[in-house]
C-alpha positions in Angstrom: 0.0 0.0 0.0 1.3 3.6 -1.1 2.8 5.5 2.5 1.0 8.5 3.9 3.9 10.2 3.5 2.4 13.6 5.2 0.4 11.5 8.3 4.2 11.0 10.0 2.4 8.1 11.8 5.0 4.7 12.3 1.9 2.5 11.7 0.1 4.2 8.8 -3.8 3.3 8.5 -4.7 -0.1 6.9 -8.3 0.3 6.9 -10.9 2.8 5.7 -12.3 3.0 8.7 -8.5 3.9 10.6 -8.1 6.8 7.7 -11.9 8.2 9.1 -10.4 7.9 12.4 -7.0 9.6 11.7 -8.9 12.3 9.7 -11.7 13.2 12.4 -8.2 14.1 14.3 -7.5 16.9 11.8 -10.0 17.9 10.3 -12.2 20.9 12.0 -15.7 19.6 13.9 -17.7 21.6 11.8 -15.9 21.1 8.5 -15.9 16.9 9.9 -19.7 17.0 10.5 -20.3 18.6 6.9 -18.0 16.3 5.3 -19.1 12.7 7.3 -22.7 13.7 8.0 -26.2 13.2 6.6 -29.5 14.8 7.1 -32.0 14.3 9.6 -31.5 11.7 12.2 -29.3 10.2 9.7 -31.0 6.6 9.4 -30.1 6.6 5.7 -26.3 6.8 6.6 -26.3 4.0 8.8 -29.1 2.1 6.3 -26.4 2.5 4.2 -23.8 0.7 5.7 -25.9 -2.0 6.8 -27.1 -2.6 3.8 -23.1 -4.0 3.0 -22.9 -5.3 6.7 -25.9 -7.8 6.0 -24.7 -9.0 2.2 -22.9 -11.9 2.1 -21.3 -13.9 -0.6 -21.2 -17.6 -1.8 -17.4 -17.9 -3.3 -17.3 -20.2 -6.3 -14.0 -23.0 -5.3 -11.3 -24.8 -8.2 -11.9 -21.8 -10.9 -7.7 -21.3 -11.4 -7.5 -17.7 -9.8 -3.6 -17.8 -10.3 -3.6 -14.5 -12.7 -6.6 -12.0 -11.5 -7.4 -8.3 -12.8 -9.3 -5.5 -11.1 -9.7 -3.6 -14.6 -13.0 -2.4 -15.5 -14.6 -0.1 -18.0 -16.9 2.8 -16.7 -18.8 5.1 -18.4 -16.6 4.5 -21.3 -13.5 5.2 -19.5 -10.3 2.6 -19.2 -10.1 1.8 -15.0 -7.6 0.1 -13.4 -10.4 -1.0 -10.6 -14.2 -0.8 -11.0 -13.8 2.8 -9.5 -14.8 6.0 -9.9 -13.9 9.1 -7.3 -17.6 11.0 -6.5 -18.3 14.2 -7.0 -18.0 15.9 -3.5 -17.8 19.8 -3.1 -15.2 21.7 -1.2 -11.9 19.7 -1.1 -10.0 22.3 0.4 -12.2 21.7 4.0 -9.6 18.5 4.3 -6.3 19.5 2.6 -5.1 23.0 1.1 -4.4 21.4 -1.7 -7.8 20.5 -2.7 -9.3 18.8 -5.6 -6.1 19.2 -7.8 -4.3 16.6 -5.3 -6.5 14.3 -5.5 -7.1 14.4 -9.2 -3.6 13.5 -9.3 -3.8 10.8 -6.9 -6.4 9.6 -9.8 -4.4 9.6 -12.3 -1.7 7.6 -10.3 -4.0 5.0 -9.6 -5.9 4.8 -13.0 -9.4 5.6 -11.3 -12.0 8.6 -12.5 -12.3 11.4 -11.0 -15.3 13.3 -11.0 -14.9 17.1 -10.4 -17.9 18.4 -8.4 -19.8 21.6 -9.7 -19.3 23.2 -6.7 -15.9 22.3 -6.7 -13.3 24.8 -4.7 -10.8 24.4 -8.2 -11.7 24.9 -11.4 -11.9 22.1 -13.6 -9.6 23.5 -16.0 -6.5 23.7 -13.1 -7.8 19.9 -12.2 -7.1 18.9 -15.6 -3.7 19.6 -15.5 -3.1 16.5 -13.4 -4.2 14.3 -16.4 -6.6 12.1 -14.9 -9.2 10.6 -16.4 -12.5 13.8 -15.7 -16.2 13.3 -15.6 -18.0 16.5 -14.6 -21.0 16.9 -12.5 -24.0 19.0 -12.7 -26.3 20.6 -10.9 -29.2 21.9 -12.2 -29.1 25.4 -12.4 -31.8 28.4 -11.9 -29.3 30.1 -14.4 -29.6 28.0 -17.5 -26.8 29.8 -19.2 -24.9 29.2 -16.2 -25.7 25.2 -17.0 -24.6 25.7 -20.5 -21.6 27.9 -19.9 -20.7 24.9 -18.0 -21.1 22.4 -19.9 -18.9 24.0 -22.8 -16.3 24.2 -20.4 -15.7 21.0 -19.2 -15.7 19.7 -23.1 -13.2 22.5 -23.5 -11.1 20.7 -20.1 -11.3 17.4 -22.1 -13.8 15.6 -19.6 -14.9 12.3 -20.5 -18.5 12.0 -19.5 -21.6 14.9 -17.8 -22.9 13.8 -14.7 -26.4 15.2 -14.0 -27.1 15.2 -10.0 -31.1 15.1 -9.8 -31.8 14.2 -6.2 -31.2 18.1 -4.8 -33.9 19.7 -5.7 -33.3 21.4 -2.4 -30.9 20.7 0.3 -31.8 17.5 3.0 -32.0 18.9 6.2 -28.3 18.8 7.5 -28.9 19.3 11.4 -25.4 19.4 12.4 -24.3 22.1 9.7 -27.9 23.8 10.9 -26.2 23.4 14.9 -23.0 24.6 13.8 -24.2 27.5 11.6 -21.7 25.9 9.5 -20.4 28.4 6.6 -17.0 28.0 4.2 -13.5 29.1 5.5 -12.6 32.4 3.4 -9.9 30.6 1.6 -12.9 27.6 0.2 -15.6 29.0 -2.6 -17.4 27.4 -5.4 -14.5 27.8 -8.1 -16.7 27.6 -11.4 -18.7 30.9 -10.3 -17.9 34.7 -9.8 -19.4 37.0 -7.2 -21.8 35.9 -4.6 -22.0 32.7 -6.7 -19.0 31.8 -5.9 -18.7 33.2 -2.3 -22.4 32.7 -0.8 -21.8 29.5 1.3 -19.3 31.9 3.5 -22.0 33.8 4.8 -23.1 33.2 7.9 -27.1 31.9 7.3 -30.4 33.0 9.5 -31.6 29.6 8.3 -28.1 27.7 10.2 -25.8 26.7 7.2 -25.0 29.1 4.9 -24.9 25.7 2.3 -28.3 25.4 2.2 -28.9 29.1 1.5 -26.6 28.8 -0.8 -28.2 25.8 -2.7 -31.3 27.2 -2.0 -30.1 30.2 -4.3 -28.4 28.6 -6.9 -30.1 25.2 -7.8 -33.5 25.2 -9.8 -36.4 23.0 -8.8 -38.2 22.9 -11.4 -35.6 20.4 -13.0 -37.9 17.6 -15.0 -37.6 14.5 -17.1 -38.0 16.9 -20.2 -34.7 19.2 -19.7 -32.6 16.2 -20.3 -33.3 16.8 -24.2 -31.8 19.9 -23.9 -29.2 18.9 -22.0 -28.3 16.1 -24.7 -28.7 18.4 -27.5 -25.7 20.6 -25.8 -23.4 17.7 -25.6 -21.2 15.2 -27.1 -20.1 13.6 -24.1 -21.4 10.6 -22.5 -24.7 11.7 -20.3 -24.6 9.9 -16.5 -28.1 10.6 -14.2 -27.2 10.3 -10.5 -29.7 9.6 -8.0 -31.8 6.8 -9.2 -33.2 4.6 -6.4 -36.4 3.2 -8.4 -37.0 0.8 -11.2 -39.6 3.7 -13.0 -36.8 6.3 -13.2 -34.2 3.7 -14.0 -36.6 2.7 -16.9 -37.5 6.3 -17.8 -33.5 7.8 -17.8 -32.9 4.4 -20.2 -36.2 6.0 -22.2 -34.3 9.5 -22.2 -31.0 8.8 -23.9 -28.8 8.4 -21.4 -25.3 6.3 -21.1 -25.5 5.4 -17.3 -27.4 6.1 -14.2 -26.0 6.2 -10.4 -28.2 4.2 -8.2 -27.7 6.9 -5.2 -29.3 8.1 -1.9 -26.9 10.7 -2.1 -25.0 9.1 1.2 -27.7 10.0 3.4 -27.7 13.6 2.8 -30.8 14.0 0.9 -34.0 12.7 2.0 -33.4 10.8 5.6 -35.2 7.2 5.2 -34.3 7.0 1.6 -33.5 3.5 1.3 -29.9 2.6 0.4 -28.7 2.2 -3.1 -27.3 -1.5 -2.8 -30.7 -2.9 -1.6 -32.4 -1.6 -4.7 -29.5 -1.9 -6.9 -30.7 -5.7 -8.4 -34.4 -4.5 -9.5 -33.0 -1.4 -11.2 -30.3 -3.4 -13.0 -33.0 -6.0 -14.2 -35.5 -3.5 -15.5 -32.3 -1.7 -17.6 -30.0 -4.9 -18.3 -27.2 -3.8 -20.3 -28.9 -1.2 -21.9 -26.8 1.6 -19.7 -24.2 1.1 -17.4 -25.2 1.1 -13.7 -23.3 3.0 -10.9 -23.4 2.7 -7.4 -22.6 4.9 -4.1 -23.2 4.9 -0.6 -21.4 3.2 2.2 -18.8 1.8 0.3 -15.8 1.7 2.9 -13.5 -1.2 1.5 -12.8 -3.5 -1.9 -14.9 -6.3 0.2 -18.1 -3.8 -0.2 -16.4 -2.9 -3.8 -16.9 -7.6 -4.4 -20.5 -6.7 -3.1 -21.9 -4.4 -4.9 -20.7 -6.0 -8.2 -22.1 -9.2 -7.6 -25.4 -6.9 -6.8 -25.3 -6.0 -10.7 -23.5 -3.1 -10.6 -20.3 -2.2 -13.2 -19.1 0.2 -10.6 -19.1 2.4 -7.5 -18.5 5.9 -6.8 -16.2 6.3 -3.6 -17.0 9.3 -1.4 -16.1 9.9 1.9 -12.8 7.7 2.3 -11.7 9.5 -0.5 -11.4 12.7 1.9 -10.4 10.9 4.8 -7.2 10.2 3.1 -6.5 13.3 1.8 -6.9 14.6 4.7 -4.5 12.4 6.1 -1.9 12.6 3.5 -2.7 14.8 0.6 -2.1 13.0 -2.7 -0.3 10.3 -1.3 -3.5 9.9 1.8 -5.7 9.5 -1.2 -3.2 7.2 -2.9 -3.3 5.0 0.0 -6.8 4.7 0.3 -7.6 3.7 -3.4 -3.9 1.2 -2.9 -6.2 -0.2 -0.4 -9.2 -0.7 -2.4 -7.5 -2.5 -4.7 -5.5 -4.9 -2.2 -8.6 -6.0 -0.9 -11.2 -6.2 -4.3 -7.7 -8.2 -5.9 -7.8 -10.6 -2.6 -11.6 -11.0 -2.6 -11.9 -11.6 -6.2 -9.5 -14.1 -5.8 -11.2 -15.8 -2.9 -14.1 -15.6 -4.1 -13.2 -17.6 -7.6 -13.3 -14.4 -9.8 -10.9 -14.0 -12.1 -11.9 -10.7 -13.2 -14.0 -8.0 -11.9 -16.7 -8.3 -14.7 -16.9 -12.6 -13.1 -18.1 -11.0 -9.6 -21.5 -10.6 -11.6 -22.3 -14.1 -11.4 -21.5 -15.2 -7.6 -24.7 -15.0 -5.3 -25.5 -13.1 -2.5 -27.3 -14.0 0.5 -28.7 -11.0 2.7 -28.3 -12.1 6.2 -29.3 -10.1 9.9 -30.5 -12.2 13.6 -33.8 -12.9 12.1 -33.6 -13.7 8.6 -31.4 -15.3 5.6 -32.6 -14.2 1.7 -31.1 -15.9 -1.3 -30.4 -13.3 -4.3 -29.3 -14.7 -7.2 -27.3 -13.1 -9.7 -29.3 -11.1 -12.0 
């Protein structure tokens, strides 16, 4: 596993869950609590993890695992594990260096990155690293805002549009609302000038000047129909995130687009939403290979990386660890933590009989808790 070069610790962290732990240490509370929490009482957060916690899976024996690869293809995009990095805001709130060092930590490990709209460095600076970039969206009240955007992540050389569609306003965030949480002076939303760029540093009457700031910026009206105009403004490969039902799985299909994210959004939109992996199989089925399927939420090793791919999913998106090591490290924290990643999907592929990544499609899964033990076959 790559050192944490900047953690100066003699026994650097060999879990994701011992990077959370070393970054809570560093990282500000109210900068930790925007970055680890959810909304509400955060049930969806821990439904989230439980949802790997109770997934178990039947390994296949004598299938000659001598020579095993981690290699995957998302979104049309070469990967050197069936990972992308998620499109989280503000990078800066865990390292100074921000989005641009972990953009290069992608690149070293042959991962996406996806640079988040409300990213605190532009995407043309983050393409300097030459990673692999998908660019997400929000939907804007500004619709030549949208566009503008749009233009200039084809101009950056970005590799696919990802279309976030489960804000349509901003889950109640209780800590941030406790913490009247607001950006440092030296974080802003990059892409934007003015109060755009600056409005999540003001102290908020409503508790989090994030959610004013949303509130402002993002258009609600957002509807199955502006995805025409969307896909009439691009070339690039069109991603929906936020899918948790087999209607709007079937419907984005319908739309035109390349792949969806099953996503509750980790827990920070609607609180209760139930977690991606335990719709993940019905969504697949009603697509099939018609778009590629994505998946987020929870995922905190390459064990839950085995699961959700014998679930039905080509992918995931990894979110929080992803700051936890670059927190910890910088570049080389973020290193780590996707060095990790692949230790343990390599192991468990091979321990489970899987040769490839693509194989872990056909083991079965078994969700088990005290009560109960359900058989899901692969799909």
């Amino acid at each position: 596993m790559t050192e944490v070069v900047e953690a100066g610790q003699p026994n650097p962290p060999h879990s994701v869950a011992e990077f959370a732990d070393a970054a809570r240490a560093v990282i500000p509370t109210a900068a930790w609590d925007f970055v680890s929490g959810g909304s509400g009482a955060e049930l969806s957060v821990a439904a989230n993890r439980r949802a790997f916690d109770t997934l178990y899976v039947a390994p296949r024996m004598l299938r000659d695992v001598s020579h095993v690869s981690t290699a995957a293809r998302l979104v049309g995009t070469e990967a050197s594990l069936p990972v992308a990095i998620a499109p989280m805001a503000y990078h800066g709130l865990a390292h100074p260096q921000g989005e641009a060092a972990t953009a290069r930590a992608a690149k070293t490990a042959g991962v996406p990155f996806t640079v988040a709209m409300l990213s605190g460095t532009p995407v043309e600076r983050i393409a300097e690293s030459g990673a692999d970039l998908w660019f997400q969206l929000y939907w804007l009240r500004d619709r030549g805002a949208t566009a503008d955007l749009v233009s200039r992540a084809e101009a950056a050389g970005c590799r696919a549009l990802m279309l976030t569609v489960d804000v349509p306003r901003l889950g109640r965030r209780l800590k941030d609302h406790h913490n009247g949480f607001a950006l440092p002076s030296d974080v802003y939303a990059a892409h934007f000038r003015g109060e755009a760029a600056t409005g999540a540093q003001r102290t908020s009457a409503t508790g989090s000047a994030v959610a004013t700031h949303t509130t402002e910026m993002f258009d609600p009206s957002l509807a199955w129909s502006d995805l025409a105009w969307l896909r009439e403004r691009t070339r690039l490969p069109l991603v929906v995130k936020g899918i948790l039902t087999r209607e709007d799985a079937l419907q984005a299909a319908r739309s035109g687009v390349d792949a969806l994210v099953v996503s509750n959004h980790g827990g920070r939109q609607l609180d209760g939403a139930v977690p991606a992996l335990t719709v993940l199989p019905e969504i697949r089925d009603a697509v099939g290979d018609t778009v590629d399927v994505l998946v987020d939420g929870g995922v905190r090793s390459g064990t839950d990386v085995l699961k959700a791919l014998a679930r039905g999913a080509d992918g995931v998106l990894l979110g929080r660890p992803v700051l936890y090591g670059l927190a910890v490290g910088g570049e080389s924290g973020v290193e780590a933590v996707l060095s990790l990643l692949r230790e343990e999907l390599e192991t468990d592929l091979a321990l489970s009989g899987c040769r490839t990544a693509g194989e872990a499609a056909g083991l079965t899964t078994y969700e088990i808790n005290a009560s109960s033990s359900t058989r899901t076959a692969s799909w």
